[in-house]
N, C-alpha and C positions, 0 to 999 in steps of 0.2 A: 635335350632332344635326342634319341638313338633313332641311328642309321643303321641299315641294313647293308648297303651298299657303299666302302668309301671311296670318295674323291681322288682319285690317285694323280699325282703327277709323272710325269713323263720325260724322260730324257733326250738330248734334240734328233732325230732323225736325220739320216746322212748315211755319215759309211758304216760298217755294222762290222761284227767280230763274232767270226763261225755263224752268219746267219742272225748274227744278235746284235740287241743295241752297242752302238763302240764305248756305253758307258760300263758296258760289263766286262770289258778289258782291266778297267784302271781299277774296277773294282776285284776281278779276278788276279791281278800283280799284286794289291793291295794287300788279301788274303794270303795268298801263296807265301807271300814273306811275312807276315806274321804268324804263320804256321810252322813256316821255317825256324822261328825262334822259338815256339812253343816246343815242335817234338823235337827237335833239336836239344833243346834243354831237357827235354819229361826223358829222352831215350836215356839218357847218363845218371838221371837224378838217384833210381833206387841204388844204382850200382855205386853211386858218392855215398848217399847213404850209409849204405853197407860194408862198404870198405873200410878194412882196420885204420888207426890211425896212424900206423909205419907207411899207409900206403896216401897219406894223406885225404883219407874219407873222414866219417865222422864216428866211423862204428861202431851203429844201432843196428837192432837185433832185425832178421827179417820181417818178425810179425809187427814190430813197430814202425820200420821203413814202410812197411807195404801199405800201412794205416793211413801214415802220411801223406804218401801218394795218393791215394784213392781221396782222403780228407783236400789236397791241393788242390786237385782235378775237381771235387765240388766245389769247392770256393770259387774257382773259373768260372764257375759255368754259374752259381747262385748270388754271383756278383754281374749276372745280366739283368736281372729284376730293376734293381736300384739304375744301372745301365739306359736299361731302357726306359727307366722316369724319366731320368736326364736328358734324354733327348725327344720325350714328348713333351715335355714340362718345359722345360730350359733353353736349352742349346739347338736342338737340331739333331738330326742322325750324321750329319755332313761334322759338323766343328766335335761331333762325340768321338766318329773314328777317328780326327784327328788328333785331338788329345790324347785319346787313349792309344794310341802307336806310341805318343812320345812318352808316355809312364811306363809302358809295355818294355822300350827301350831302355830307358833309365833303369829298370829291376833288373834287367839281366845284367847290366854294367855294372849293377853292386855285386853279381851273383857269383861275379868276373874278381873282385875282390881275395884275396888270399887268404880270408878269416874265418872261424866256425860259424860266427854270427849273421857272415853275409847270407848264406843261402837264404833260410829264413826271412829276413830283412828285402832281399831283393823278388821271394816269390811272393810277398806280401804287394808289392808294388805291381805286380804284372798280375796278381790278381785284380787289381783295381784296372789298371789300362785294359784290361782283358775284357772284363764288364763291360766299358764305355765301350770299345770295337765292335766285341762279336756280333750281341744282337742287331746291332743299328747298321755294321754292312750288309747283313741279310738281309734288312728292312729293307734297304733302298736297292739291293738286288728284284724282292718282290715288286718294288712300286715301278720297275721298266715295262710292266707288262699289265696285258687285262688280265683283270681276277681268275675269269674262265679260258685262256689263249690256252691252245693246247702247245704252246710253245714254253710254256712254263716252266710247266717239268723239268724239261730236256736244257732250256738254261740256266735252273738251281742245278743240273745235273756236271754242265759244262765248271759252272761254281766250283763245284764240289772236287771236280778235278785242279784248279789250283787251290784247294786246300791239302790234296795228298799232292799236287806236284813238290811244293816245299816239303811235306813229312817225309817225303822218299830221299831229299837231299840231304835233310838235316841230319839224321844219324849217322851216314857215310861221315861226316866231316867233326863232326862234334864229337862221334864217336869212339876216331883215331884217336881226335887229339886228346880226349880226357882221358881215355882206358888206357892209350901209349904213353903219354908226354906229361899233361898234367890238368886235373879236372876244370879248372878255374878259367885254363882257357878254353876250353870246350864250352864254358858257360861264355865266353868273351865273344865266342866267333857266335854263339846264338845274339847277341847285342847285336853287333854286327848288320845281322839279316835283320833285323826288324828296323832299323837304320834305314835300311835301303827302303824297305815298304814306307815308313816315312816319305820320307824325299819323292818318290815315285808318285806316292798318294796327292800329295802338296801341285807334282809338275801334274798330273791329268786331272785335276776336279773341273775344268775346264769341259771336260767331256759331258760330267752329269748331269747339265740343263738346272733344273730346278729341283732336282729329286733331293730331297733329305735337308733342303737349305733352309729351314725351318719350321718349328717344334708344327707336330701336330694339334697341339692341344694345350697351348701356351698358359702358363702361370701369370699373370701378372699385378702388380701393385704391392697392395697390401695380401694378399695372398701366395707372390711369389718370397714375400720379405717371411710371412709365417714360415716358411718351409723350410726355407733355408737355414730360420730359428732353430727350428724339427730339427733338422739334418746335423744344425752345428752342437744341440743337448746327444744327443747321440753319440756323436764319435767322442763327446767331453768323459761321457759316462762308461764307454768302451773302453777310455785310456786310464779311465778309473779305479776300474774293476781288473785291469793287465795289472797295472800299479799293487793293489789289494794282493791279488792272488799272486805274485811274485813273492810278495814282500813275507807271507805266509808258510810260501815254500812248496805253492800249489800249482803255479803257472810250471806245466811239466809239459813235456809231448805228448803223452797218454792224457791227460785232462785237457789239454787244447782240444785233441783230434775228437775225444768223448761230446766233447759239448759242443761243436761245431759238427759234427755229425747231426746229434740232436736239432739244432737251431736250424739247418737245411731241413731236414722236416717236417719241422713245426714252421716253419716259414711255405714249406709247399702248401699245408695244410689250410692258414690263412689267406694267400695269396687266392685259393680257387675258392676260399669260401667268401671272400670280400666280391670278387669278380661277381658270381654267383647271382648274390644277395643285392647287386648293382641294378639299381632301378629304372636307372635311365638306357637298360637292355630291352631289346624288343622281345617276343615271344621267341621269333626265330633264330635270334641272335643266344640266348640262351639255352636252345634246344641244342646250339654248336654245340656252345662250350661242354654241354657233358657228353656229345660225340668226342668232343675232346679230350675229356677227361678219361674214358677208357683209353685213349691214344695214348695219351702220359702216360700211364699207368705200365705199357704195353713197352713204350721206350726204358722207362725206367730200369726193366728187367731186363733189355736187349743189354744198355751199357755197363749194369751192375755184374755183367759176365765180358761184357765186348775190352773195356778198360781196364782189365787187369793183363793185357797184353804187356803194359808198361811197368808192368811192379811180376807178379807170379809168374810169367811167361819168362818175362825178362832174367827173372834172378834162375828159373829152369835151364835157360838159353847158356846163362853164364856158368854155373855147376853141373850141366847133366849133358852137356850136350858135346859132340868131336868138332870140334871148331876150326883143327886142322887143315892145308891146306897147298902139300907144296913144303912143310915146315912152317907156314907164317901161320896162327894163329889170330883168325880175325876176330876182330873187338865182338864182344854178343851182341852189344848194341845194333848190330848193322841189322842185325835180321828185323829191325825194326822198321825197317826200309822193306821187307816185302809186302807189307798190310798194303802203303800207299801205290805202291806200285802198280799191284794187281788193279786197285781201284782206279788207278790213270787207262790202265787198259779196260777193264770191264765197264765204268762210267758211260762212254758214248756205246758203250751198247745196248745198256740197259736203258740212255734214254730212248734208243731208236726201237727199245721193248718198248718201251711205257706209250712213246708215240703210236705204234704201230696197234696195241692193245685197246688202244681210248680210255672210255669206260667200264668198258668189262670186267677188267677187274680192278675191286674198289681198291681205296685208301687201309680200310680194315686187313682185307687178304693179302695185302702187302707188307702189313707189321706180324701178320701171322708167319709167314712165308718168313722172315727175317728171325724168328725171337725160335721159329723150330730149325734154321741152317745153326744160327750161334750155340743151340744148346747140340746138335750133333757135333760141332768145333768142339767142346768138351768133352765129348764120350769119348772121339778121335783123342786128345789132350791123356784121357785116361789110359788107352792103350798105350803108349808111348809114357809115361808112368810109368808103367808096371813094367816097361822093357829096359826101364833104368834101375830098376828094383837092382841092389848089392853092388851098386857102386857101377857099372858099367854107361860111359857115355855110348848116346844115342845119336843117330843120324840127325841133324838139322832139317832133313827133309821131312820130318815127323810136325815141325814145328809152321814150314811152309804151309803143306797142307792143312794144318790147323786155320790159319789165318787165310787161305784160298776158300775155305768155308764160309766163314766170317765175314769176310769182302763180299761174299755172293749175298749174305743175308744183312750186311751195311746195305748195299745199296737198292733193296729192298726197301728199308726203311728210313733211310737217315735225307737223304736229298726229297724222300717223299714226304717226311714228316715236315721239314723244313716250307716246301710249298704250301700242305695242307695248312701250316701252321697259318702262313700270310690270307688265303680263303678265308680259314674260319674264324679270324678273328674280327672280333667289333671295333668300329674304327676307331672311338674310344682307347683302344689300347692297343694300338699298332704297333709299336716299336714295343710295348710291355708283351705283349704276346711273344714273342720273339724273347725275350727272356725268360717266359713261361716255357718255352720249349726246353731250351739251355738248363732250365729247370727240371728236365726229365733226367739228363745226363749228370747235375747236380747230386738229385737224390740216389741213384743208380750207383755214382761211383763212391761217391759217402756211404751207403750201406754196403758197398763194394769192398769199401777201405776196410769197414768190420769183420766181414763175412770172410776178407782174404788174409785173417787172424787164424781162423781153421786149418787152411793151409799148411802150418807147423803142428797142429795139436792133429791132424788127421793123416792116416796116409795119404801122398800124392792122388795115388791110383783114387782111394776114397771121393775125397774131395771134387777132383771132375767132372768121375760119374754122375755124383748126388749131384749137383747146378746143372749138369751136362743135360741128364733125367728130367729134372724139372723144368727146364726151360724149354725142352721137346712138349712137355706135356700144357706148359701155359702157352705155347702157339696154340697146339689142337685146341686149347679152350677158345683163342682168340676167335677162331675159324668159324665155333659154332654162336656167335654173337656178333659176327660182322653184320648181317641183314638187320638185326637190330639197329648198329652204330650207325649205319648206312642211312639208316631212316631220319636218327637224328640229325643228321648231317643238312637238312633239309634243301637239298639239288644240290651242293658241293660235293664231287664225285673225291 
């Protein structure tokens, strides 16, 4: 039977947090320190990478560190799909965040490990805990509220601020300790933080009411035991095929990153065509999802530029830039602390735009507005390039302003897409919607990871401009196909 409309539950009524339900507290603590462990870890990773091994890094080259970053940061984000089965099918979105805190934590404890092999081994892990979390706390974020409350917005927006409150700590703290003292525990104090989000999550679930306390669209019997069959040929055949390709001499970091690029994909690709082709979709319900799919499409290209803050930006920051200060020389990493920052201040203002706006301006003109600020961030990125051309570091302040751009065109689109997402999905696939999204960012920084291979074979200056260019130019396109999107969207503003 397809629904047009889901059932949402609700979390209990009482005392409220900034105007909101007090469930959005536990779940905004929640967030903020698993964010904390994530950029906390991502701000050190390229610069581990890249580091000789007298300095105890691993020392791969930039266009393969950058690869792998970008390849990581997909797998995060293409391990919500699967995520969000788990807890429409299975578990719940409630017992998914909580698992997946505690694998989240465990990977960085290995990452904490003193050996080449841990990295690897311990991002392998938090890409799975990462899965189970992300989409399913935003799930149960959306389900506090009515589908159409104009309060929506504005508290995925308040969300969205404890995910950069933790990104702005994290690199202050991680960043000392790995770039001064020693990488490993820069990776140990990110365990750490997701520790606490644990524990924190565990004392308030008490808060949630009923939200997320089980599956939307439960599996069961003989159907749940199929699946599980499914789930366990799979990972047999995964370990199979690691085993093979090792044993051959072909399990390398270039051929992981090659076909796990590929696989994100071709997994986008069948995931919207399965949806699609789902029969138990209404008329309306399907005229979303291809408003939706220009949304994807439109995210895809913001992150495929927005996510190399953490690898191109980063290793810019660390070679090109006077980081001076007094004589102290601060870590490059830390500038990775201005993105969230900006976003802690500009957040509540953009929800009290978005509030004070309504409807007038769509969902579409809002991913326009975001995809042409990101790509002016580049052209700005470009000129600052070319001021480092023959060796001359460059002001840091070239790099603020980079990302003060950036921030202005995130939150254009990223707390918006995040709402739009919970709207237009069919309630069939609630919590998988929500990995569809994550799915944007997926694809984005996996063709990211390739695209920021150029970066060494091109001039700096080069490079900027050309993504900088084109992404000014795919917003203008977005602008003149919003009335279109809009229409599909059928009354979801």
């Amino acid at each position: 039977m397809a629904h047009d409309v889901p059932v949402e539950r609700r979390a209990p009524t009482g005392r409220t947090f900034f105007g909101h339900p007090r469930a959005l507290a536990t779940l905004f603590l929640t967030e903020m320190w698993e964010r904390f462990s994530f950029y906390g870890m991502r701000a050190i990773l390229v610069l581990y990478l890249t580091a000789e091994a007298a300095d105890d890094g691993l020392g791969l080259s930039d266009s393969s560190a950058n690869a792998v970053y970008g390849t990581y940061n997909a797998m995060v984000y293409l391990m919500a799909l699967p995520g969000g089965w788990v807890a429409d099918r299975l578990i719940g979105a409630r017992r998914s965040v909580l698992w997946g805190g505690v694998v989240i934590a465990a990977g960085h404890y290995v990452m904490a490990v003193p050996t080449r092999w841990s990295v690897f081994a311990g991002m392998t892990l938090i890409v799975l805990g990462t899965g189970l979390l992300k989409p399913n706390i935003s799930t149960m974020v959306g389900a506090l509220y009515d589908r159409d409350s104009p309060r929506r917005d504005a508290g995925f927006s308040i969300f969205y601020m404890g995910i950069n409150l933790g990104a702005f700590i994290a690199p202050l703290i991680t960043g000392f300790l790995g770039e001064k003292i020693n990488w490993h525990l820069g990776f140990a104090v990110a365990a750490v933080g997701m520790t606490f989000g644990v524990i924190q999550y565990a004392l308030g679930r008490r808060n949630l009411g009923d939200a997320g306390d089980r599956p939307a669209d439960p599996l069961l019997g003989a159907d749940r035991r199929r699946a599980l069959t499914r789930a366990g040929v799979v990972v047999a055949v995964l370990v199979v095929l690691v085993a093979a390709l090792a044993l051959v001499g072909l399990f390398t970091v270039n051929t992981v990153v090659n076909a796990l690029t590929a696989v994100t994909v071709l997994v986008t690709i069948g995931y919207f065509a399965r949806i699609m082709t789902d029969r138990e979709l209404s008329a309306t319900e399907r005229s979303r999802m291809k408003a939706y799919l220009w949304l994807f499409v439109f995210a895809a290209a913001f992150w495929l530029i927005y996510d190399q803050a953490g690898s191109v930006l980063n290793i810019f920051a660390a070679e090109r830039t006077d980081r001076d200060v007094a004589g102290f020389t601060f870590p490059a990493s830390w500038l990775q602390s201005v993105n969230p920052i900006l976003v802690i201040i500009g957040a509540p203002l953009f929800a009290l735009l978005w509030l004070r706006v309504g409807n007038r301006v769509s969902t579409p003109v809002k991913f326009a507005v975001g995809l042409v600020l990101n790509g002016l961030s580049f052209v700005l990125m470009a000129a600052a390039a070319q001021a480092a051309v023959g060796g001359d570091l460059v002001s840091p302040w070239w790099l603020v302003a980079v990302f003060a751009i950036q921030v202005a065109g995130e939150l254009s689109l990223s707390p918006v897409g995040l709402s739009a997402t919970t709207k237009l999905a069919p309630v069939k696939y609630a919590s998988q919607m929500l990995g569809l999204w994550f799915l944007a960012t997926a694809v984005g920084d996996a063709i990211g990871g390739q695209v920021a291979r150029l970066a060494d074979a091109w001039s700096e200056s080069t490079y900027f401009l050309t993504f900088g260019l084109a992404s000014v130019a795919f917003g203008l396109g977005a602008v003149m196909f919003a009335r279109h999107i809009r229409a599909l969207m059928a009354g979801i503003h």
